[in-house]
N, CA and C of each residue as an Amber inpcrd file, in Angstrom:
protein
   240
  32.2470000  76.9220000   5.2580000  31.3340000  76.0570000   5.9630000
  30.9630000  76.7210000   7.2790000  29.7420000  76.5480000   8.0030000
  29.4750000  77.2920000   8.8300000  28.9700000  75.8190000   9.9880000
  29.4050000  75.9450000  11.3170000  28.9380000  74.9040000  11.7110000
  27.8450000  75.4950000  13.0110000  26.8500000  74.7890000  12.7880000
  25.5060000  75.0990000  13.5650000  25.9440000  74.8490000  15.2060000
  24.7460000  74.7430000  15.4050000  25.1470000  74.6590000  17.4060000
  25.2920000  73.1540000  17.2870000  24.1900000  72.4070000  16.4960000
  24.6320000  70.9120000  16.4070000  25.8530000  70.2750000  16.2570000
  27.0910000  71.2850000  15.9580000  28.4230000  70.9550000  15.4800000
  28.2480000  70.3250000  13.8280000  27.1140000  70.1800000  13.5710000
  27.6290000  69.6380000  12.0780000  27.8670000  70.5240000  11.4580000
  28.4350000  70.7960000   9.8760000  28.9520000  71.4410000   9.2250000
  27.8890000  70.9730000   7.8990000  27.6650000  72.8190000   7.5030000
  26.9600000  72.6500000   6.5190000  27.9580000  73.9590000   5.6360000
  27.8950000  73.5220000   3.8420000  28.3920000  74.4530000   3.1410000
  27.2870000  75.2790000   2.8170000  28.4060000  76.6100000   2.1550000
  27.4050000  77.6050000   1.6220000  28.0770000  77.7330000   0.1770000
  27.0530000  78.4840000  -0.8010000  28.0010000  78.6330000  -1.8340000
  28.3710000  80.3020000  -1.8130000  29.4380000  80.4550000  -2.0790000
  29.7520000  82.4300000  -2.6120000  29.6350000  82.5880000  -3.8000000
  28.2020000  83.7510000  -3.5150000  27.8030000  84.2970000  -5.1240000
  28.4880000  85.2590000  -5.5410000  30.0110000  85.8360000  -4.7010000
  30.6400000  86.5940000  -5.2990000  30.5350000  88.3820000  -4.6060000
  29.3110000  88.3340000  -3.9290000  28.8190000  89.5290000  -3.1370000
  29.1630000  89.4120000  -1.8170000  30.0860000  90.7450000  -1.0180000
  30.6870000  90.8450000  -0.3620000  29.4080000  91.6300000   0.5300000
  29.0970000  91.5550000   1.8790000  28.6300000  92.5230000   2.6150000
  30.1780000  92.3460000   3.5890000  30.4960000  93.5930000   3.8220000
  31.5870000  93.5610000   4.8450000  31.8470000  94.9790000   5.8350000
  32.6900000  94.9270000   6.5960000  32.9490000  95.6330000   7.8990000
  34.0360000  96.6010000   7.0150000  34.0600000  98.1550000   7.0640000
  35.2920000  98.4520000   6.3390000  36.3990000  98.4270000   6.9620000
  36.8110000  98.0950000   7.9190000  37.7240000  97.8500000   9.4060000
  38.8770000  96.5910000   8.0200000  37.7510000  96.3330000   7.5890000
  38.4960000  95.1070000   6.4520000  39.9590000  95.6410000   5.8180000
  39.6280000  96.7270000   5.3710000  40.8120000  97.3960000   4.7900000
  41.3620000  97.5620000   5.4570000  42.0340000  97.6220000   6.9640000
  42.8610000  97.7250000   7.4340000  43.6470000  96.5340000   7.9340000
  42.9940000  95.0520000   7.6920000  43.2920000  94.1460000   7.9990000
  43.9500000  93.2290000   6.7660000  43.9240000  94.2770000   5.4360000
  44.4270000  93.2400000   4.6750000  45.8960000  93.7230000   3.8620000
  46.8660000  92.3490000   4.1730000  48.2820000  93.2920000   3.9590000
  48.4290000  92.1620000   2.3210000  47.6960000  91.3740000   2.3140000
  47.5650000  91.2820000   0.8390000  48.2100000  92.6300000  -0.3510000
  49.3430000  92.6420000  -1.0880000  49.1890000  93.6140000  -2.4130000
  49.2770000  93.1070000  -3.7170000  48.9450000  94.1280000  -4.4380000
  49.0890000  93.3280000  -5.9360000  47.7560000  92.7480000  -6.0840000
  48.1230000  92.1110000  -7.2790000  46.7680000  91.3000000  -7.4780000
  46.0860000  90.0450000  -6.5250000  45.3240000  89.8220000  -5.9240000
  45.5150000  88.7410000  -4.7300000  43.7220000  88.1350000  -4.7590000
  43.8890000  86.9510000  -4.5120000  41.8850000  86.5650000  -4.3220000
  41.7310000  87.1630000  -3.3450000  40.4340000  87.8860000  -2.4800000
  40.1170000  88.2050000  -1.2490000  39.6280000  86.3190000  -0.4550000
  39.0610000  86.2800000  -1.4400000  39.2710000  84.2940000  -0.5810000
  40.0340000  84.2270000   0.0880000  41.5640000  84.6260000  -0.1070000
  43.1320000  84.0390000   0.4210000  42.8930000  85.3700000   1.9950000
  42.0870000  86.3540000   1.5290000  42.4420000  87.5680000   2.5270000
  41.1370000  86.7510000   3.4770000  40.1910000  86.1280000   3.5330000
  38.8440000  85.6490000   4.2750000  39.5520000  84.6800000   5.2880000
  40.0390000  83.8860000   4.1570000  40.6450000  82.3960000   5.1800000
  41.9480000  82.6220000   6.2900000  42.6630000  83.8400000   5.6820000
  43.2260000  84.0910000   6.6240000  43.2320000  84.9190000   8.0650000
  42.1250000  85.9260000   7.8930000  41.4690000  86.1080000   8.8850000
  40.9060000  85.7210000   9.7760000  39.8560000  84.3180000   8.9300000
  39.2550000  83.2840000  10.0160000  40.6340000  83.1840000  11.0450000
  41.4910000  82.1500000   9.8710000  42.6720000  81.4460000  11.4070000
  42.6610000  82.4120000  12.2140000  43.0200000  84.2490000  12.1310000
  43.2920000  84.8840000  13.0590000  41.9940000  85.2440000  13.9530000
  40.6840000  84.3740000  13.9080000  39.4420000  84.3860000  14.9690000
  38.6630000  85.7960000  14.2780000  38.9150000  86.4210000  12.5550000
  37.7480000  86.7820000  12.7460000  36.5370000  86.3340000  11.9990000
  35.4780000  87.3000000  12.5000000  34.2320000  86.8340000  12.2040000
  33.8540000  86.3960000  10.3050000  34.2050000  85.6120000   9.9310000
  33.6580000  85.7190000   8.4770000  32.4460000  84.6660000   8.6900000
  31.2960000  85.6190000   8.2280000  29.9050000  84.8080000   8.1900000
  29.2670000  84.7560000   6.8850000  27.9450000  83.7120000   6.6360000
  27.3750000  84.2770000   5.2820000  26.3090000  84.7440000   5.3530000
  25.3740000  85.0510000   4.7530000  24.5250000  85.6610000   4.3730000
  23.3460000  85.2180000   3.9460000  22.3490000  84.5420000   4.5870000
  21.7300000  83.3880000   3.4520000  21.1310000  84.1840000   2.4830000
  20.5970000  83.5290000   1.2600000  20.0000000  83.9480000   0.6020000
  18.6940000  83.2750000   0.1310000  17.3470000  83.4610000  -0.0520000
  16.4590000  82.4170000  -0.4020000  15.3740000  82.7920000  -1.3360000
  16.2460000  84.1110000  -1.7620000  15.2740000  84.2180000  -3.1520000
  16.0630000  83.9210000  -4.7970000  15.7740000  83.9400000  -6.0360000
  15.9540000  83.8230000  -6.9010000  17.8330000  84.1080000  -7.0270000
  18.4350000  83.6940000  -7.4170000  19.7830000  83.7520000  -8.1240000
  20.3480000  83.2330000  -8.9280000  20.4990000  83.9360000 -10.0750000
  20.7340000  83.0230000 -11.4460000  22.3060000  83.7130000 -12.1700000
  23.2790000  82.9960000 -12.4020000  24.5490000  83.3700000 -13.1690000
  24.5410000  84.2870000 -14.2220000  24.7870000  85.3050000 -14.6330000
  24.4170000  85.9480000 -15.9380000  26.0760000  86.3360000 -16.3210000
  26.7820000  85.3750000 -16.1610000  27.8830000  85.3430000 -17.3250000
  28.4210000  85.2200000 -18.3090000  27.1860000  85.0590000 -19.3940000
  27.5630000  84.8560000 -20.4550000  25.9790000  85.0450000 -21.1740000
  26.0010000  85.6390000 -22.5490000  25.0230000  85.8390000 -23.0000000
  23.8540000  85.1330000 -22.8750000  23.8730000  83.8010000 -22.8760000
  22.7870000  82.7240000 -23.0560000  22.6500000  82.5260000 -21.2760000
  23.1890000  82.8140000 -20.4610000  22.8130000  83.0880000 -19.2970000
  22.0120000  84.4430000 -18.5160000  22.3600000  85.3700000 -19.5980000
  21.7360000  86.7430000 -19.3960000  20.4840000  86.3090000 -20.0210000
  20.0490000  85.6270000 -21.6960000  18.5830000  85.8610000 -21.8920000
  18.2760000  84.5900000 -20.7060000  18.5750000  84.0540000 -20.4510000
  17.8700000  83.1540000 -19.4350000  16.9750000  83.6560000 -18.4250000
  18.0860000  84.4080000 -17.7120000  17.6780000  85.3330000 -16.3820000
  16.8560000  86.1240000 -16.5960000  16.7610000  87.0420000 -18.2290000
  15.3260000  87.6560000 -18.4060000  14.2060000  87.2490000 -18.6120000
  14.4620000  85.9190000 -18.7930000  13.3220000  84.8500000 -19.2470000
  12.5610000  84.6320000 -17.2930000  13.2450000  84.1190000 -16.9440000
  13.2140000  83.5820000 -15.1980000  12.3740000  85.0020000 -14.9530000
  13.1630000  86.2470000 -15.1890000  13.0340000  87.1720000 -14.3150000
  11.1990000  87.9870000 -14.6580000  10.9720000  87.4850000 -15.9760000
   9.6070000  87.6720000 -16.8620000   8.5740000  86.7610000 -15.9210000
   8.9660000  86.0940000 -15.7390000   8.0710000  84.9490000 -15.0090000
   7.7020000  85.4180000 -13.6280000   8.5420000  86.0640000 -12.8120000
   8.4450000  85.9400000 -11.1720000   7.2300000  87.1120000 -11.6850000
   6.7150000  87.3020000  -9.7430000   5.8460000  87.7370000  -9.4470000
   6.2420000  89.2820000  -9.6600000   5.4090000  90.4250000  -9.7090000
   5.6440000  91.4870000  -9.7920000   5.8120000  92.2090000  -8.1060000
């Protein structure tokens, strides 16, 4: 959640795409198999910056076959 200057709190969703600082790797003592979620939230508490990214063009799930012809279907349609 990101909260504006208004103080309200608005969510975002994560499409799974990371833009990040590589400074990251040195901050994460996470090993093994681990979510980076668990490595984000714990950073926040320690004050750092995790921001998002908006996004406001097209994004569609392509996890599964009938979601892939979808997206070529969508993606046939947009503008060139």
């Amino acid at each position: 959640m990101v909260r504006p200057a208004s103080g309200e709190l608005r969510r975002w969703d994560f499409a799974g795409i990371h833009v990040i600082d590589p400074r990251i790797f040195d901050l994460i003592e996470e090993r093994g198999v681990f979510s980076i979620i668990d490595v984000y939230l714990r950073l926040a508490r320690l004050g750092e910056a995790i921001r998002p990214v908006p996004f406001d063009g097209v994004w569609i799930d392509i996890g599964t076959p009938d979601r892939l012809a979808e997206a070529d279907r969508v993606a046939a349609e947009l503008p060139a």
